[in-house]
N, C-alpha and C positions, 0 to 999 in steps of 0.2 A: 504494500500500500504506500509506501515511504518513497520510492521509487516512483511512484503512479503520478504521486501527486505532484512530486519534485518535476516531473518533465510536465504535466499540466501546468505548473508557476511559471517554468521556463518560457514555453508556450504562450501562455496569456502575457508575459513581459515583453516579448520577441513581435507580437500583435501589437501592443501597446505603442513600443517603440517605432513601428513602421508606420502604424500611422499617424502619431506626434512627426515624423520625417514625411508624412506624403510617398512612400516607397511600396511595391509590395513586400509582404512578408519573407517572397521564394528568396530576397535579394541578399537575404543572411544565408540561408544555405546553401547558397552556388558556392562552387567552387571553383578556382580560376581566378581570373579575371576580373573587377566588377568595377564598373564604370558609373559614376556618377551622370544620374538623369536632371540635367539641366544645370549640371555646375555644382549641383548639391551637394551634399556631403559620400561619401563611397562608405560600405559595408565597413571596410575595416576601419576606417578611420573612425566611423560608431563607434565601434568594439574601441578600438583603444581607448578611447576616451571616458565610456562605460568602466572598462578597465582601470582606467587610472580611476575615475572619481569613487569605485567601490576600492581602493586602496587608503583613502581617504578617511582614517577612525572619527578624526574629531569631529561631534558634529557641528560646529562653529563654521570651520572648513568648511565639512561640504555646502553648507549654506553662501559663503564668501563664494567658494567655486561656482556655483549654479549662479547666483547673482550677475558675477563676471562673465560667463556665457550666456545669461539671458541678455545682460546690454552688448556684448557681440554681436547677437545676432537681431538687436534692433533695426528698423530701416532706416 
């Protein structure tokens, strides 16, 4: 059950994510190649950044992080 549910979070996070980005989902599981649709951001560069900011203990941080990446990506 433990297993079940872990890749159903995975799953619904993996959703969540692609459509916060405007992307399909399939764009996280290709392998290869993967090319930003309209300049946007690319699969891995998600992930890394995913990556770093769950590296991120303090929650002070991640809040300062997120902040700084929400006025990035202001227009």
């Amino acid at each position: 059950m433990g297993a079940t549910s872990s890749a159903e979070e995975r799953a619904r996070l993996l959703t969540q994510i692609a459509e916060a980005l405007k992307i399909p989902v399939s764009t996280f599981r290709s392998r290869g190649s993967v090319k930003a649709a309209s300049g946007g951001p690319t699969a891995p560069e998600c992930a890394a950044l995913l990556a770093a900011f769950a590296r991120i203990d303090d929650p002070e941080r991640r809040r300062e992080c997120l902040a700084l990446v929400e006025r990035f990506g202001e227009p």
